[in-house]
C-alpha positions as CSV (number, residue, x, y, z in Angstrom):
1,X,73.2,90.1,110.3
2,X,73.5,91.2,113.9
3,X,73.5,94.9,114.5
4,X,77.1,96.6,114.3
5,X,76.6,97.6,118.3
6,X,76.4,94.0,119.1
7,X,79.5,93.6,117.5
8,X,83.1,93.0,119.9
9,X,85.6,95.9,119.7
10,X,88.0,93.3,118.0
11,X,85.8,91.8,115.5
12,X,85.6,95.8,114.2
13,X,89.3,96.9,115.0
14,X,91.6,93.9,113.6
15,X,90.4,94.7,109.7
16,X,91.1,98.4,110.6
17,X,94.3,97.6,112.3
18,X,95.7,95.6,108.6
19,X,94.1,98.3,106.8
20,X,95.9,101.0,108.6
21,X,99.5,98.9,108.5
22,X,98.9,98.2,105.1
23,X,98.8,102.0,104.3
24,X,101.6,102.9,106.0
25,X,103.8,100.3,104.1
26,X,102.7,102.7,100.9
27,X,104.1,105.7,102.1
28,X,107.3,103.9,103.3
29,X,107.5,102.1,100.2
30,X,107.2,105.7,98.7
31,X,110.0,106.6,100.7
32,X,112.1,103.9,99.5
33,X,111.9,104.7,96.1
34,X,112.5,108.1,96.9
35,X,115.2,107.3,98.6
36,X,117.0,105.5,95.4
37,X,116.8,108.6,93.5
38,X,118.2,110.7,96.3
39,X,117.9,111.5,100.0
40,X,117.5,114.9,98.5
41,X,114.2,113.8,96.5
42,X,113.1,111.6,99.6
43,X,113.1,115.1,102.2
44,X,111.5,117.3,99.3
45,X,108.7,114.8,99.1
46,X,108.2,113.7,103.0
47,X,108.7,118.2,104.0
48,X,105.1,118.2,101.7
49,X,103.4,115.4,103.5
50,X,102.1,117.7,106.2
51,X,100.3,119.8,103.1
52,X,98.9,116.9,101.5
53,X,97.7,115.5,104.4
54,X,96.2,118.6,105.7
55,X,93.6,118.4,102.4
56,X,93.0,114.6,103.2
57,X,92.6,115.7,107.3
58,X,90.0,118.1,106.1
59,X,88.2,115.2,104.4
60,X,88.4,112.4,106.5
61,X,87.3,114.8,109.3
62,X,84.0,115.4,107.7
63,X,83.9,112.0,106.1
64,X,83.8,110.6,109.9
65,X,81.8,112.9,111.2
66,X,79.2,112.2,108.9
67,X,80.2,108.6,109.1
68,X,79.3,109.1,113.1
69,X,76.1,110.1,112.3
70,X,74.9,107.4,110.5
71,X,76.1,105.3,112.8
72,X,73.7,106.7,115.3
73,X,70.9,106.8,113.0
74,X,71.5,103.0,112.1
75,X,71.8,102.3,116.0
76,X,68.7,103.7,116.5
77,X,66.4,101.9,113.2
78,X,66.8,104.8,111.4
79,X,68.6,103.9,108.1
80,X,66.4,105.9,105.6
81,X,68.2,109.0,107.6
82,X,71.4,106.9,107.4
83,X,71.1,106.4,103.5
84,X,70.4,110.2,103.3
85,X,73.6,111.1,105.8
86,X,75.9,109.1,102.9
87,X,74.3,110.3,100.0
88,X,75.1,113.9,101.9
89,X,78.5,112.8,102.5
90,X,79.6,111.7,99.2
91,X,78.6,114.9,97.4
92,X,80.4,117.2,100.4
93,X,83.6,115.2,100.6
94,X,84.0,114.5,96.3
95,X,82.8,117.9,95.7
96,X,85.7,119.2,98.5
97,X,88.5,117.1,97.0
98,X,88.4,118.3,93.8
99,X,88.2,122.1,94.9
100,X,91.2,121.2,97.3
101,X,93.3,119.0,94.6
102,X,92.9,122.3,92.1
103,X,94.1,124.8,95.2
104,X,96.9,122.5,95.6
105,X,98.1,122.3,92.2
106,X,98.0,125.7,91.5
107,X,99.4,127.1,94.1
108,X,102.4,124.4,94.4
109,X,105.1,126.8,94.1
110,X,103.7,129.5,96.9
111,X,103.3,126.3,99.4
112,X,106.5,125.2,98.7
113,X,108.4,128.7,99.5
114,X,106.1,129.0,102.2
115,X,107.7,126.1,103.7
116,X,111.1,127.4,103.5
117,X,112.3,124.9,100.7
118,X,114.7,126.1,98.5
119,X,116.9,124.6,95.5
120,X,116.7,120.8,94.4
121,X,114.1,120.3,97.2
122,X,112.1,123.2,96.5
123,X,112.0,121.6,93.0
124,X,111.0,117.8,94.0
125,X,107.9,119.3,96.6
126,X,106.5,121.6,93.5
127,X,106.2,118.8,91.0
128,X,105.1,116.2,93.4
129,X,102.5,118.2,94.9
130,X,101.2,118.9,91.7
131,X,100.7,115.8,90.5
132,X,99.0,114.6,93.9
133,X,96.3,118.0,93.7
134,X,95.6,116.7,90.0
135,X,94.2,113.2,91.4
136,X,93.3,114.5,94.6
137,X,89.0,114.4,94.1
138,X,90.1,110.5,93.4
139,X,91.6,110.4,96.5
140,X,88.3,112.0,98.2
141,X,85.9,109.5,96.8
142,X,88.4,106.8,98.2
143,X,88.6,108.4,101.9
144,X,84.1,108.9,101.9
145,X,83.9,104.9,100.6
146,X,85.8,103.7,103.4
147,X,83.9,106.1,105.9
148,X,80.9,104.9,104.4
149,X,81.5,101.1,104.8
150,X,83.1,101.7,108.5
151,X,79.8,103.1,109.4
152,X,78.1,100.0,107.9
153,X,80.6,97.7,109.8
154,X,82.3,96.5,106.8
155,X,86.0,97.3,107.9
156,X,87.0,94.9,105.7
157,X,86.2,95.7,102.7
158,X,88.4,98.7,103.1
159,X,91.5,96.2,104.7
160,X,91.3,94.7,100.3
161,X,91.3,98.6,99.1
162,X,94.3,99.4,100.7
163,X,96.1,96.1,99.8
164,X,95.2,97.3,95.9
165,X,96.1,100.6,96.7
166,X,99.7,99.6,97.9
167,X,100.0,96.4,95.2
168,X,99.3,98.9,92.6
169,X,101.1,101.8,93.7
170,X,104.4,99.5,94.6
171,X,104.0,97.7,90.7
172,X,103.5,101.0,88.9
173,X,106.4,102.9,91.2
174,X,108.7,100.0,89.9
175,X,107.7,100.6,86.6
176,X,107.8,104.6,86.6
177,X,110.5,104.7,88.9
178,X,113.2,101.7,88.6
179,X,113.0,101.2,84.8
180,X,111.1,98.0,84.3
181,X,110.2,97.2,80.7
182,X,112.9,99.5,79.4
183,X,110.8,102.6,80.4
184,X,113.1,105.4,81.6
185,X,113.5,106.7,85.1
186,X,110.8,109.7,85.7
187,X,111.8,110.2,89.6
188,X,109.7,112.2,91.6
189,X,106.9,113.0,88.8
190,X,107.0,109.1,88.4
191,X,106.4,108.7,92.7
192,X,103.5,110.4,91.9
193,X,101.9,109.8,89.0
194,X,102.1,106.2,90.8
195,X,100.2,107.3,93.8
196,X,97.3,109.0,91.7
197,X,96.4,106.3,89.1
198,X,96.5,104.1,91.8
199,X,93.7,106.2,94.1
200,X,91.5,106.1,90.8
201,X,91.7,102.3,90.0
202,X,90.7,101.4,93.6
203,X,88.2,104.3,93.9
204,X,86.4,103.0,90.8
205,X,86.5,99.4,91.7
206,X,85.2,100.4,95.5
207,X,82.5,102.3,93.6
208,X,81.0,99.2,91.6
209,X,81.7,96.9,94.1
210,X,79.2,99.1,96.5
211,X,76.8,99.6,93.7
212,X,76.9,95.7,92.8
213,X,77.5,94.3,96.8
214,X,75.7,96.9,98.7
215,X,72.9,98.4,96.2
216,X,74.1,101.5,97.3
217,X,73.0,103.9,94.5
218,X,72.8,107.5,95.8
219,X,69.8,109.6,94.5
220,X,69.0,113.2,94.4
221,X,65.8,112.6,96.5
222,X,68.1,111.0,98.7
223,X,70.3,114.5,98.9
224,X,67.9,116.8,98.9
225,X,66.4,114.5,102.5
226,X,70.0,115.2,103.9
227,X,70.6,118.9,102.6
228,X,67.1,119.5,104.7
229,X,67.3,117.4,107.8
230,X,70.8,116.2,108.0
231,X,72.8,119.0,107.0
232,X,72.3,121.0,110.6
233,X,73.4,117.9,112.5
234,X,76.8,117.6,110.1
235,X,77.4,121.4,110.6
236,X,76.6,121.4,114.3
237,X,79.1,117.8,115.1
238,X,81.1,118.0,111.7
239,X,82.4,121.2,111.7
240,X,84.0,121.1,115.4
241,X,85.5,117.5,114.0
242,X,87.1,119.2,111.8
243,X,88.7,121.6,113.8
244,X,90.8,119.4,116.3
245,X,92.7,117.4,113.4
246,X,93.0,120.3,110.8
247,X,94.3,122.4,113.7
248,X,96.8,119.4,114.7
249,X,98.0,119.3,110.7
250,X,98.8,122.8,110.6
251,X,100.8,122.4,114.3
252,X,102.5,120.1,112.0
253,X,103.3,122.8,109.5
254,X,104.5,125.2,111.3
255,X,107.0,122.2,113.3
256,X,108.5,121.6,109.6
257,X,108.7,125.2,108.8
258,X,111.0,125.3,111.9
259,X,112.8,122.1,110.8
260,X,113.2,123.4,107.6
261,X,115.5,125.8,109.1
262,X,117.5,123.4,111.3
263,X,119.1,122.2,107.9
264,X,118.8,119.2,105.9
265,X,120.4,116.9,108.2
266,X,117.3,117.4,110.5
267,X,114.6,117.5,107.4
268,X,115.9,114.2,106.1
269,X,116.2,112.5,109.5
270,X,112.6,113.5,110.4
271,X,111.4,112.5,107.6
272,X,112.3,109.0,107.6
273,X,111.9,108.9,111.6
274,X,108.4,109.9,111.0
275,X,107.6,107.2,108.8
276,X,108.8,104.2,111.1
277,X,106.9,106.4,114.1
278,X,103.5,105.5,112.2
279,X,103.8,101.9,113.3
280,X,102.7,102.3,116.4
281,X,100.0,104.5,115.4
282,X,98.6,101.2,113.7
283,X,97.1,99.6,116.4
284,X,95.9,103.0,117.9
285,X,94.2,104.0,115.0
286,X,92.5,101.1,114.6
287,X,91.5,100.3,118.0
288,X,90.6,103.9,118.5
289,X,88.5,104.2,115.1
290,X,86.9,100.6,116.1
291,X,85.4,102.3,119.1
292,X,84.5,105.3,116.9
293,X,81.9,102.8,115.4
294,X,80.8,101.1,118.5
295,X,80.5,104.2,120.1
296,X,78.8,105.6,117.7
297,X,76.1,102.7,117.1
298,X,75.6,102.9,121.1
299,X,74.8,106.4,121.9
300,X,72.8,106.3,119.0
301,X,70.7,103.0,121.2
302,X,71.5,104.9,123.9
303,X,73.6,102.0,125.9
304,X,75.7,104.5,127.5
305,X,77.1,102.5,129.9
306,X,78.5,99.8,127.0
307,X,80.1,102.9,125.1
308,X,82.4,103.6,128.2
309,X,83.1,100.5,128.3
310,X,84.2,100.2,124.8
311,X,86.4,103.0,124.8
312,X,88.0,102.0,127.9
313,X,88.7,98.7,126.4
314,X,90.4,100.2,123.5
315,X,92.2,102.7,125.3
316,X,93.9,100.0,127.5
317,X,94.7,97.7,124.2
318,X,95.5,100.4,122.3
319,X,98.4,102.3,125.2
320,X,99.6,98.7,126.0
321,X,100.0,98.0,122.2
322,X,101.5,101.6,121.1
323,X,104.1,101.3,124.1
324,X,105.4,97.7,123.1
325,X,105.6,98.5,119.0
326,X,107.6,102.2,119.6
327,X,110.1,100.2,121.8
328,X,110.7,98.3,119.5
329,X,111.0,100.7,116.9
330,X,113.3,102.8,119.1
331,X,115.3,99.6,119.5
332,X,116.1,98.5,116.4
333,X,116.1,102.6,114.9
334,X,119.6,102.6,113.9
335,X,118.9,99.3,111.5
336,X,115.4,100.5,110.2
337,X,116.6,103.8,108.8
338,X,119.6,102.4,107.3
339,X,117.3,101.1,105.2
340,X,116.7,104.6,103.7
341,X,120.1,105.5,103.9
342,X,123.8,105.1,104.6
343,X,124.3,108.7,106.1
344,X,125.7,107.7,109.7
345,X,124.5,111.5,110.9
346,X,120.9,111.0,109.2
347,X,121.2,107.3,111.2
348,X,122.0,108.5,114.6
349,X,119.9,111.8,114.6
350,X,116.6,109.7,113.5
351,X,117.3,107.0,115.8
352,X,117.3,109.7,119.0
353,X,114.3,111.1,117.7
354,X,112.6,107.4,117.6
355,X,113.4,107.1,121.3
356,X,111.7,110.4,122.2
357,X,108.7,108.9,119.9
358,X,108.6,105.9,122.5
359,X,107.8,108.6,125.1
360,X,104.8,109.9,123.1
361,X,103.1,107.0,121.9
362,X,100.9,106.1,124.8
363,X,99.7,109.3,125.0
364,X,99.1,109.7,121.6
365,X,97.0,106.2,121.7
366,X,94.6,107.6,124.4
367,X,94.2,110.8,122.5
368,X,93.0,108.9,119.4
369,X,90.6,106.7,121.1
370,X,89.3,109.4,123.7
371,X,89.3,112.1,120.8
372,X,87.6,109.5,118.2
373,X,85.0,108.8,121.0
374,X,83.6,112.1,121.3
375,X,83.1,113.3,117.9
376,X,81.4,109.9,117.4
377,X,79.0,110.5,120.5
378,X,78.4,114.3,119.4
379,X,80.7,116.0,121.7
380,X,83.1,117.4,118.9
381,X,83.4,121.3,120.2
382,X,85.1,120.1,123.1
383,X,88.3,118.6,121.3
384,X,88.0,121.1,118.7
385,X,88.6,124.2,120.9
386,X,90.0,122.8,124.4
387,X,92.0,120.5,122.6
388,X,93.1,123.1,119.7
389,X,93.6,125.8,122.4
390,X,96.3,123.7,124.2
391,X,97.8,122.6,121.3
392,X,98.7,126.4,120.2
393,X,99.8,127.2,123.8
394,X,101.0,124.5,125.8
395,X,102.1,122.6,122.5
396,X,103.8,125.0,121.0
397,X,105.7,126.6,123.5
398,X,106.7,123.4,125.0
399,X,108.2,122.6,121.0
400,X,109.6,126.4,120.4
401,X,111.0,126.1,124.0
402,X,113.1,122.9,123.9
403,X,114.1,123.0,120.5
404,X,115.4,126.5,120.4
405,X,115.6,127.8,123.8
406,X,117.3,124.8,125.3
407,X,119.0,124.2,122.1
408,X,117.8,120.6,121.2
409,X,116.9,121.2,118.1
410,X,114.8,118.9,116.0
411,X,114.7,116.6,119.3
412,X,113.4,119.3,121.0
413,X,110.6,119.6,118.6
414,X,109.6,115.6,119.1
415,X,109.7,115.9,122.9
416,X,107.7,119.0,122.5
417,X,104.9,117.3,120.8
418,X,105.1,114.5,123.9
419,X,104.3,117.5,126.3
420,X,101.4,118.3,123.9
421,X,100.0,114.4,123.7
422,X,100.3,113.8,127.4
423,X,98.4,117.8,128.3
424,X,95.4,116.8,125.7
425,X,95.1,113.1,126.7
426,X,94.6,114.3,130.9
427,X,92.0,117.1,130.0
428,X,90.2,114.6,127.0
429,X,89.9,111.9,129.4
430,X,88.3,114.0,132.2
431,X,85.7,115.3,129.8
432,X,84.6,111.5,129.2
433,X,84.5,111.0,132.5
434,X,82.4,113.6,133.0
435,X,79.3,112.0,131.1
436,X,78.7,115.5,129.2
437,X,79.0,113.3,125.6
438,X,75.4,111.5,126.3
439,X,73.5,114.9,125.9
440,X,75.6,115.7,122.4
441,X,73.8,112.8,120.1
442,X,71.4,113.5,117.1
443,X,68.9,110.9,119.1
444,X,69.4,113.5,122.6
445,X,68.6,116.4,119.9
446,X,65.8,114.9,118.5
C-alpha cells in the first residue's frame, strides 16, 4: 500500500465529501420529523444545535489535532509514535465525551434559559438535550474512530459509518416517531433517543471492525509512550486547534441568543435555512479535511512545496464547488423549505437568508481548507488567536451592526457572518503564504 502522501487530493476527499453529505441528510431528516410534530418542536430542537455541537467541536478539535500528528509521524516512518498518538487520543476524546455528555444533561434546563427559550420551546430543547448528553461519550468514540482512520487514509471506512448512522437513525425515528408497529408517538424524546442508540450501534461496530480489520488494539504501554512523549506536542498544536472552532461555536451562541429575541418567525426560519446552508459546506469540508491529511503526511516528509500545492488545489475546487451548490440552494430556497413547512412568512424570510448564504460560501470554503491546513502543519496558534480575535471584533460588530443598528434583523445577522468569513479568509491566506507553517511540525521540533 502506497504511502497516504502519495495519495491524489481526490482519491482522499470524494469518500469525505459522501461522508459529510451523508451526515447532513441526518440532521435534515431530523428536522423533518421534527417538523411533523410541530414547527414549534423543529425551532426548540435546531435553537440547541449550537450547544450540542459546541461539545462535539470540542472533540473533533482535539480528535484532529491529534489525528494531525499522527499523520506527521506516519509521513515520516514513525508509526510506533503514530500508534501511541491514537492510543492518546482515544482515551482524551472518550474520557472528554462522557464528562461533557453528563455537564450537558444536568444542566439542560440552565442552557436552555440561557438561551432565551421560553414555553413549549423551552420544553422540547430541555428534553432533547438531555437525552443527547446521556449518549454523548458514544458519540465521542464515534468522532476519535473516524479521526483515527482519516489519519490512516481510510476515508471510507467512515463514508459506511455515516450511511449506518443515518439508515439507523431514519428507521428507528420512524418507528419512535411516526408510529410504526402500533408504537405510540414519543416526539421530541423519540428524535432523540433515535439519534443516541444509533451513535452506539455504529460506534461498537466501528470498534470491532478496527480491532478485526486494522489490529488496532490500544494498550496501556501504548498510553503511557504518548502521556510521556506525545502529550507536549498535542498540548502545544491541540490546544490552539481547539480554540479557533470552539470560539466560532460560541459566535454561534451568542447569534441565536440574539435571534432568539427577534421572535419565532426568525428562530424557525434560521433554523431550517441553516440546514439547507450545510450543503455547500459538503464539498468544502471534504476537500478542505482531504488536504488536512495530505498536508499533514507532507510536512511530516517535509515536501513543502507539494503541501502548497495541495491546499491550493483544494481551495480552488472547493470555492468553485461551494459558489455553484449555494446558488443553487438560494435558487430553489422558496421550494426546499416548504418542505419543512407551509408558513409562507417562515418560506420567504429563509429563502432571503439562503441568498445572503450564497455570499458567504466561498469564503467560508477557503477558511476551511486554509484553516484545516495549518493546524495540520502545526501552525494552530495562529487561527486560534488571530482568527478568534477577529471573529469577536470584526465579526461581531459587523452582525450586532446590521441586524440591529441598520435594522435587518436576522438577515443582518447572516450578512454579518459573510463580513466575518471574507476578514478571516484574507488574513488566513497571507499567513500560508508566508511559509511560517514549515517551522510548526513535530519533525521541525524534533
Amino acid at each position: 500500500m502506497k504511502p497516504v502522501h502519495e495519495t491524489s487530493l481526490l482519491a482522499i476527499s470524494w469518500p469525505v465529501m459522501l461522508t459529510l453529505a451523508v451526515g447532513i441528510s441526518g440532521p435534515l431528516i431530523d428536522s423533518w420529523f421534527l417538523s411533523r410534530i410541530s414547527d414549534t418542536a423543529a425551532a426548540g430542537v435546531g435553537a440547541t444545535i449550537p450547544v450540542f455541537m459546541l461539545g462535539q467541536t470540542i472533540l473533533n478539535s482535539l480528535g484532529q489535532a491529534g489525528a494531525g500528528i499522527a499523520g506527521q509521524f506516519l509521513g515520516a516512518r514513525r508509526r510506533r509514535m503514530a500508534e501511541a498518538t491514537f492510543t492518546l487520543l482515544l482515551a482524551l476524546v472518550v474520557g472528554g465525551g462522557i464528562l461533557l455528555g453528563a455537564a450537558m444533561a444536568l444542566t439542560a434546563p440552565w442552557l436552555v434559559a440561557g438561551l432565551g427559550l421560553k414555553g413549549e420551546i423551552a420544553g422540547h430543547s430541555t428534553a432533547f438535550l438531555r437525552i443527547i448528553g446521556i449518549g454523548f461519550g458514544c458519540r465521542a468514540l464515534q468522532s476519535v474512530q473516524s479521526n483515527i482512520l482519516a489519519a490512516r487514509g481510510l476515508t471510507r471506512w467512515n463514508l459506511w459509518g455515516s450511511v449506518g448512522i443515518v439508515g439507523g437513525n431514519t428507521l428507528l425515528n420512524c418507528v419512535l416517531v411516526t408510529g410504526w408497529f402500533g408504537l405510540p408517538c414519543y416526539g421530541v424524546a423519540g428524535v432523540a433517543w433515535a439519534t443516541v442508540s444509533t451513535w452506539t450501534l455504529v460506534a461498537g461496530a466501528t470498534w470491532l471492525a478496527m480491532r478485526r480489520r486494522l489490529g488496532f488494539r490500544p494498550t496501556w504501554a501504548g498510553l503511557v509512550v504518548g502521556w510521556r512523549q506525545v502529550l507536549s506536542h498535542l498540548l502545544r498544536i491541540g490546544l490552539p486547534s481547539m480554540g479557533e472552532p470552539i470560539s466560532y461555536m460560541l459566535f454561534q451562541l451568542a447569534l441565536a441568543t440574539q435571534v432568539v429575541r427577534m421572535g419565532n418567525l426568525s428562530l424557525t426560519a434560521r433554523v431550517y435555512a441553516s440546514n439547507l446552508a450545510n450543503l455547500p459546506v459538503i464539498f468544502s469540508y471534504g476537500l478542505g479535511f482531504g488536504a488536512q491529511i495530505l498536508v499533514s503526511h507532507l510536512v511530516g516528509a517535509k515536501e513543502y512545496g507539494l503541501a502548497d500545492k495541495r491546499l491550493r488545489l483544494a481551495l480552488s475546487w472547493g470555492c468553485g464547488l461551494a459558489f455553484a451548490v449555494a446558488l443553487g440552494s438560494a435558487l430553489l430556497g422558496r421550494y426546499s423549505i416548504g418542505v419543512f413547512t407551509k408558513d409562507h412568512a417562515v418560506i420567504a424570510l429563509g429563502a432571503s437568508l439562503l441568498w445572503v448564504d450564497f455570499f458567504l460560501q466561498p469564503a467560508k470554503a477557503a477558511n476551511i481548507a486554509i484553516t484545516f491546513s495549518l493546524r495540520a502543519a502545526g501552525d494552530s496558534r495562529f487561527p486560534a488567536f488571530v482568527g478568534t480575535g477577529l471573529m469577536w471584533s470584526a465579526g461581531l460588530g459587523a452582525c450586532l451592526g446590521l441586524a440591529w443598528g441598520a435594522g435587518y434583523g436576522v438577515i443582518g445577522i447572516w450578512a454579518g457572518m459573510a463580513v466575518d468569513e471574507w476578514i478571516r479568509a484574507g488574513v488566513n491566506w497571507r499567513r500560508w503564504q508566508s511559509g511560517a507553517w514549515q517551522t510548526k511540525g513535530v519533525a521541525a521540533a524534533n
